[in-house]
ChimeraX commands (.cxc) that place a marker at each C-alpha (Angstrom):
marker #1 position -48.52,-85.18,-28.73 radius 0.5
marker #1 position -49.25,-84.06,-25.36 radius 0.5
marker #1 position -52.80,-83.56,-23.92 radius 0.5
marker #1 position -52.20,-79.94,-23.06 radius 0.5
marker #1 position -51.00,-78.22,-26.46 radius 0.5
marker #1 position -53.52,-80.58,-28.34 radius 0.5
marker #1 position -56.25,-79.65,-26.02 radius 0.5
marker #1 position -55.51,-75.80,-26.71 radius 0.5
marker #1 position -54.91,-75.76,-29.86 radius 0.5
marker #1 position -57.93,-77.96,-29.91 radius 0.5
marker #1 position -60.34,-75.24,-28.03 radius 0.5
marker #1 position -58.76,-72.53,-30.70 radius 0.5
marker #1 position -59.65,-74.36,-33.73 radius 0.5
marker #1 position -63.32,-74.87,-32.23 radius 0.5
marker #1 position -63.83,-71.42,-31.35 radius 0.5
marker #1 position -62.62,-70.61,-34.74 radius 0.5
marker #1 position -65.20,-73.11,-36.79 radius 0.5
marker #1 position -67.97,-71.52,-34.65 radius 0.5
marker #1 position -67.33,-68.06,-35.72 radius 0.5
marker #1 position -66.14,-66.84,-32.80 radius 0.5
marker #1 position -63.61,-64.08,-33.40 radius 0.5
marker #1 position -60.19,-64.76,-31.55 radius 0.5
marker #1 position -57.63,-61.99,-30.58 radius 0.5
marker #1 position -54.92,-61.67,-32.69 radius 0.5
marker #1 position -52.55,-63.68,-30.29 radius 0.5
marker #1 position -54.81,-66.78,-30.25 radius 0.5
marker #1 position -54.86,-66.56,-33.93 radius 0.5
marker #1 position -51.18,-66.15,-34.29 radius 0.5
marker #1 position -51.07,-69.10,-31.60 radius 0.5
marker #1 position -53.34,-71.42,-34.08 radius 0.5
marker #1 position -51.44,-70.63,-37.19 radius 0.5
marker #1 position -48.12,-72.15,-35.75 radius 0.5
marker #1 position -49.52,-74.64,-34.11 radius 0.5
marker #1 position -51.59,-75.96,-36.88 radius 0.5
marker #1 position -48.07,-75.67,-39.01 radius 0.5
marker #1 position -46.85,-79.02,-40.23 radius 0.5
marker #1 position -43.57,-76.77,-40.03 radius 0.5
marker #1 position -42.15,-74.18,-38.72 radius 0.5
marker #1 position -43.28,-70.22,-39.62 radius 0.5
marker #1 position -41.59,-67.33,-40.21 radius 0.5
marker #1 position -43.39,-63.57,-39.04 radius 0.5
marker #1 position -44.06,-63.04,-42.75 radius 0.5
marker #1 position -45.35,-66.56,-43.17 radius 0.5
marker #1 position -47.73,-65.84,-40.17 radius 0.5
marker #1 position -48.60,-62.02,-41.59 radius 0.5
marker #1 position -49.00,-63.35,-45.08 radius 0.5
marker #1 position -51.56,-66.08,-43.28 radius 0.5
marker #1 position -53.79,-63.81,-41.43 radius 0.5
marker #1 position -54.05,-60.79,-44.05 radius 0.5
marker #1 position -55.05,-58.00,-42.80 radius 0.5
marker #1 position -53.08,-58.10,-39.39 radius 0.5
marker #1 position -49.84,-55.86,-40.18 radius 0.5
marker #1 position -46.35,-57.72,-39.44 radius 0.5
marker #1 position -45.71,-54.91,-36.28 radius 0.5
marker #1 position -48.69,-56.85,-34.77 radius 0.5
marker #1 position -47.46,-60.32,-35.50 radius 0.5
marker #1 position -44.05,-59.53,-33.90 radius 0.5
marker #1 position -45.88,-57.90,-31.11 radius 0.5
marker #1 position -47.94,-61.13,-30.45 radius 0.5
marker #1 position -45.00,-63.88,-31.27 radius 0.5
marker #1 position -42.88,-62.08,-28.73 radius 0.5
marker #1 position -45.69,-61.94,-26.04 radius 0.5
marker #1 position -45.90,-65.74,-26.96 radius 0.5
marker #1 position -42.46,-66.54,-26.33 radius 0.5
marker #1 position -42.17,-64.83,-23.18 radius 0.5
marker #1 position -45.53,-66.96,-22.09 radius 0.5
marker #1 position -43.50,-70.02,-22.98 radius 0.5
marker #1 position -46.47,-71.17,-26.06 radius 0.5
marker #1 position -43.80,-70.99,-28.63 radius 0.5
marker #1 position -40.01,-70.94,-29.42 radius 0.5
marker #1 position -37.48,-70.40,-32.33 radius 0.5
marker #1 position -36.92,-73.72,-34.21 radius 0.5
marker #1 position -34.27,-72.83,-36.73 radius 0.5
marker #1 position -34.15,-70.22,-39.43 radius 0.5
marker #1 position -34.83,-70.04,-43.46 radius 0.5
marker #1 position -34.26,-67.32,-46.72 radius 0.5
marker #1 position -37.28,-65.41,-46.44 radius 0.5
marker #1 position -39.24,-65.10,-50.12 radius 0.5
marker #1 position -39.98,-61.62,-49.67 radius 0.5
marker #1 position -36.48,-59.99,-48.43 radius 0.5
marker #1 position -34.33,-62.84,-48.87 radius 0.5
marker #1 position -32.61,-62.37,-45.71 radius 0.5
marker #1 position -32.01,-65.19,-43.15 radius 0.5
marker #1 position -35.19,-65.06,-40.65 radius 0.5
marker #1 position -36.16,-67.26,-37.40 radius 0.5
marker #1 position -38.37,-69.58,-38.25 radius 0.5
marker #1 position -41.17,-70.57,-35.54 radius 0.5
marker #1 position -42.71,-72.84,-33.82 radius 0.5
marker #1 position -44.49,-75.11,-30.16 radius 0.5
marker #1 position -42.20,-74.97,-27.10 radius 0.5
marker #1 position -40.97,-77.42,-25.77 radius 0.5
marker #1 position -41.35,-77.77,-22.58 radius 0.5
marker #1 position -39.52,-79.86,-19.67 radius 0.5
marker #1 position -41.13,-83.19,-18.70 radius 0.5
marker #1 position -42.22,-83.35,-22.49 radius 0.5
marker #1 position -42.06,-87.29,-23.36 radius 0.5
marker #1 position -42.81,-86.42,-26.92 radius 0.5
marker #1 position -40.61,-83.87,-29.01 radius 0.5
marker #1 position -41.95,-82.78,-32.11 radius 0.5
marker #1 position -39.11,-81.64,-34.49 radius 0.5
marker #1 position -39.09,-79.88,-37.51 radius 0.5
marker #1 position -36.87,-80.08,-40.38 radius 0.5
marker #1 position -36.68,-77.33,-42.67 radius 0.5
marker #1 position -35.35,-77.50,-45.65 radius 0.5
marker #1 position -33.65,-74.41,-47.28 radius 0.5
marker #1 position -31.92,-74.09,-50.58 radius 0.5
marker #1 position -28.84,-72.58,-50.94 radius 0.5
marker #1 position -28.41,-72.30,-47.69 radius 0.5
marker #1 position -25.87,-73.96,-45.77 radius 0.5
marker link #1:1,2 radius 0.2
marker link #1:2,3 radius 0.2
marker link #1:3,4 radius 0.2
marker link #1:4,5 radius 0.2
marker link #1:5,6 radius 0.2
marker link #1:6,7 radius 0.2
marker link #1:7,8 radius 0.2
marker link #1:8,9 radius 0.2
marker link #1:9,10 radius 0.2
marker link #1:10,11 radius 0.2
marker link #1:11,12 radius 0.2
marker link #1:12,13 radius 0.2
marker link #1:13,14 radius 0.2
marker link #1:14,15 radius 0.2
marker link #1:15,16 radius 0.2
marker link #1:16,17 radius 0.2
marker link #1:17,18 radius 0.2
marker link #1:18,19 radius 0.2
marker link #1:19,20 radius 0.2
marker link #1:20,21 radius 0.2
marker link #1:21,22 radius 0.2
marker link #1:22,23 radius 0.2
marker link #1:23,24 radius 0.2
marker link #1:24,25 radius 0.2
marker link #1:25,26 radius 0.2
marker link #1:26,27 radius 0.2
marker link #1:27,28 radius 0.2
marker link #1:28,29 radius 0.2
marker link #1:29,30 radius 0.2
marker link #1:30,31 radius 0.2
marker link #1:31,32 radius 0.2
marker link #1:32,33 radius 0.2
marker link #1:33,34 radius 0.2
marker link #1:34,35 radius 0.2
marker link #1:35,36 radius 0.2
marker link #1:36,37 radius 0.2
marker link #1:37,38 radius 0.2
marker link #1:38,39 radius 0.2
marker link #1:39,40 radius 0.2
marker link #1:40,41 radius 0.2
marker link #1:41,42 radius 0.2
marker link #1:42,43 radius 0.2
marker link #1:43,44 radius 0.2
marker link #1:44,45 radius 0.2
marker link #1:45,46 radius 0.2
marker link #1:46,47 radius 0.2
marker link #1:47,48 radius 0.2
marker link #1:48,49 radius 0.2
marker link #1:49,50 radius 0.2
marker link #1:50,51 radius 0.2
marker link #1:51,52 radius 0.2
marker link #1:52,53 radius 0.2
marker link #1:53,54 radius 0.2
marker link #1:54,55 radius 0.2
marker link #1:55,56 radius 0.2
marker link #1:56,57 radius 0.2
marker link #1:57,58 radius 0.2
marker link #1:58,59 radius 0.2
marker link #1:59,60 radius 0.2
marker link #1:60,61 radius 0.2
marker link #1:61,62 radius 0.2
marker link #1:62,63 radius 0.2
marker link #1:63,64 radius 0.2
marker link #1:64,65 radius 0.2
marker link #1:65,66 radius 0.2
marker link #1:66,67 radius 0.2
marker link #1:67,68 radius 0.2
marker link #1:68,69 radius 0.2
marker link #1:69,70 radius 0.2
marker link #1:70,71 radius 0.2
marker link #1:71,72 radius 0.2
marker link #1:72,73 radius 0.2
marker link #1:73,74 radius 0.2
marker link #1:74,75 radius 0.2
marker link #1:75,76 radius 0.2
marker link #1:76,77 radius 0.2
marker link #1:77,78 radius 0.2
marker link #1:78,79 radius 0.2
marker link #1:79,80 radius 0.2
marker link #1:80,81 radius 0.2
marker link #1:81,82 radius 0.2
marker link #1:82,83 radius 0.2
marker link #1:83,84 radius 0.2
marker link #1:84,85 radius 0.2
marker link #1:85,86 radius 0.2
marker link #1:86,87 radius 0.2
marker link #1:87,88 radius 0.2
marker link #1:88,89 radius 0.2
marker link #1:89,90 radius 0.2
marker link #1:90,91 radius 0.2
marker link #1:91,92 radius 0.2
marker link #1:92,93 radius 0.2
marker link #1:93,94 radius 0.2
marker link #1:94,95 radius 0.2
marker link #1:95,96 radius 0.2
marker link #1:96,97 radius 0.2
marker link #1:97,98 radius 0.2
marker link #1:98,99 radius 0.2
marker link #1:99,100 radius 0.2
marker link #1:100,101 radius 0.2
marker link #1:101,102 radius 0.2
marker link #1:102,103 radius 0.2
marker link #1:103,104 radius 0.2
marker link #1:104,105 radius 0.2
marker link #1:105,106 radius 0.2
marker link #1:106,107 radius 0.2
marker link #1:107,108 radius 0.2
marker link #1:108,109 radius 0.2
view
Protein backbone atom coordinates (compact mmCIF):
# COMPACT_ATOMS: atom_id res chain seq x y z
CA UNK A 1 0.00 0.00 0.00
CA UNK A 2 1.40 3.30 -0.61
CA UNK A 3 2.86 5.61 2.10
CA UNK A 4 0.50 8.44 1.30
CA UNK A 5 -3.16 6.88 1.55
CA UNK A 6 -1.84 4.71 4.56
CA UNK A 7 -0.39 7.70 6.18
CA UNK A 8 -3.90 9.56 5.85
CA UNK A 9 -5.99 7.23 6.53
CA UNK A 10 -3.55 6.58 9.28
CA UNK A 11 -3.80 10.36 10.83
CA UNK A 12 -7.87 9.86 10.47
CA UNK A 13 -8.08 6.78 12.44
CA UNK A 14 -5.80 8.51 15.22
CA UNK A 15 -7.71 11.55 15.42
CA UNK A 16 -10.69 9.39 15.64
CA UNK A 17 -9.35 7.02 18.76
CA UNK A 18 -8.49 10.34 20.52
CA UNK A 19 -11.91 11.71 20.41
CA UNK A 20 -11.39 14.21 18.21
CA UNK A 21 -14.50 14.92 16.18
CA UNK A 22 -13.81 14.80 12.30
CA UNK A 23 -16.00 16.60 9.61
CA UNK A 24 -18.25 14.59 7.95
CA UNK A 25 -15.95 14.27 4.79
CA UNK A 26 -12.99 12.87 6.79
CA UNK A 27 -15.35 10.47 8.27
CA UNK A 28 -16.88 9.48 5.03
CA UNK A 29 -13.08 9.36 3.82
CA UNK A 30 -12.22 6.73 6.83
CA UNK A 31 -15.20 4.56 6.30
CA UNK A 32 -14.10 3.63 2.65
CA UNK A 33 -10.87 3.51 3.25
CA UNK A 34 -10.99 1.29 6.20
CA UNK A 35 -13.45 -0.98 3.79
CA UNK A 36 -12.01 -4.39 3.08
CA UNK A 37 -14.47 -3.68 0.02
CA UNK A 38 -16.01 -1.44 -1.74
CA UNK A 39 -19.21 0.87 -0.26
CA UNK A 40 -22.19 1.91 -1.52
CA UNK A 41 -23.81 5.71 -0.23
CA UNK A 42 -26.27 3.66 1.83
CA UNK A 43 -23.53 1.40 3.11
CA UNK A 44 -21.61 4.63 4.16
CA UNK A 45 -25.09 6.41 5.58
CA UNK A 46 -26.09 3.21 7.29
CA UNK A 47 -22.26 3.37 8.88
CA UNK A 48 -22.23 6.78 10.27
CA UNK A 49 -26.01 7.02 11.59
CA UNK A 50 -27.07 10.02 12.09
CA UNK A 51 -25.47 11.78 8.94
CA UNK A 52 -28.51 11.82 6.31
CA UNK A 53 -27.63 10.12 2.77
CA UNK A 54 -28.00 14.01 1.02
CA UNK A 55 -24.82 14.60 3.13
CA UNK A 56 -22.99 11.45 2.20
CA UNK A 57 -23.55 12.14 -1.54
CA UNK A 58 -22.59 15.67 -0.90
CA UNK A 59 -19.21 14.56 0.66
CA UNK A 60 -18.45 11.36 -1.79
CA UNK A 61 -18.84 13.72 -4.68
CA UNK A 62 -16.55 16.47 -3.15
CA UNK A 63 -14.21 13.38 -2.68
CA UNK A 64 -14.17 12.33 -6.10
CA UNK A 65 -13.63 15.57 -7.56
CA UNK A 66 -10.46 15.86 -4.94
CA UNK A 67 -9.26 12.64 -6.53
CA UNK A 68 -9.44 10.56 -2.62
CA UNK A 69 -11.85 8.16 -4.07
CA UNK A 70 -13.40 6.58 -7.26
CA UNK A 71 -16.25 4.21 -8.44
CA UNK A 72 -15.06 0.55 -8.30
CA UNK A 73 -17.97 -1.35 -9.74
CA UNK A 74 -21.59 -1.53 -8.74
CA UNK A 75 -23.96 -4.04 -6.54
CA UNK A 76 -28.13 -4.66 -5.73
CA UNK A 77 -28.56 -2.36 -3.02
CA UNK A 78 -30.48 -4.17 0.22
CA UNK A 79 -32.62 -1.36 0.80
CA UNK A 80 -34.04 -0.38 -2.87
CA UNK A 81 -32.76 -3.18 -4.74
CA UNK A 82 -31.68 -1.15 -7.54
CA UNK A 83 -28.19 -1.39 -9.15
CA UNK A 84 -25.90 1.32 -7.19
CA UNK A 85 -22.03 2.39 -7.61
CA UNK A 86 -20.20 0.88 -5.30
CA UNK A 87 -17.06 2.89 -3.80
CA UNK A 88 -13.90 3.01 -3.10
CA UNK A 89 -9.50 4.55 -2.94
CA UNK A 90 -8.39 6.14 -6.23
CA UNK A 91 -6.09 5.10 -7.93
CA UNK A 92 -3.80 7.19 -8.84
CA UNK A 93 -0.97 7.32 -11.70
CA UNK A 94 2.55 6.24 -10.67
CA UNK A 95 0.68 3.80 -8.18
CA UNK A 96 3.06 0.55 -8.08
CA UNK A 97 0.46 -1.14 -5.99
CA UNK A 98 -3.31 -1.53 -7.14
CA UNK A 99 -5.63 -2.59 -4.68
CA UNK A 100 -8.69 -4.28 -6.35
CA UNK A 101 -11.85 -5.22 -5.15
CA UNK A 102 -14.03 -7.97 -6.09
CA UNK A 103 -17.53 -7.80 -5.30
CA UNK A 104 -19.56 -10.35 -5.38
CA UNK A 105 -23.32 -9.91 -6.24
CA UNK A 106 -26.03 -12.48 -6.54
CA UNK A 107 -28.21 -12.58 -9.20
CA UNK A 108 -26.58 -10.26 -10.86
CA UNK A 109 -24.87 -10.74 -13.98
Amino acid sequence: MPKEDSTSYESLKKMQESGKDLRQREKVLLYILGSKSPVSRNDITDALAPMRLSAVCARVKELMDANEIQVWGTKRDHETERSVETLGRAIREGMQTQIKFTTINKGME
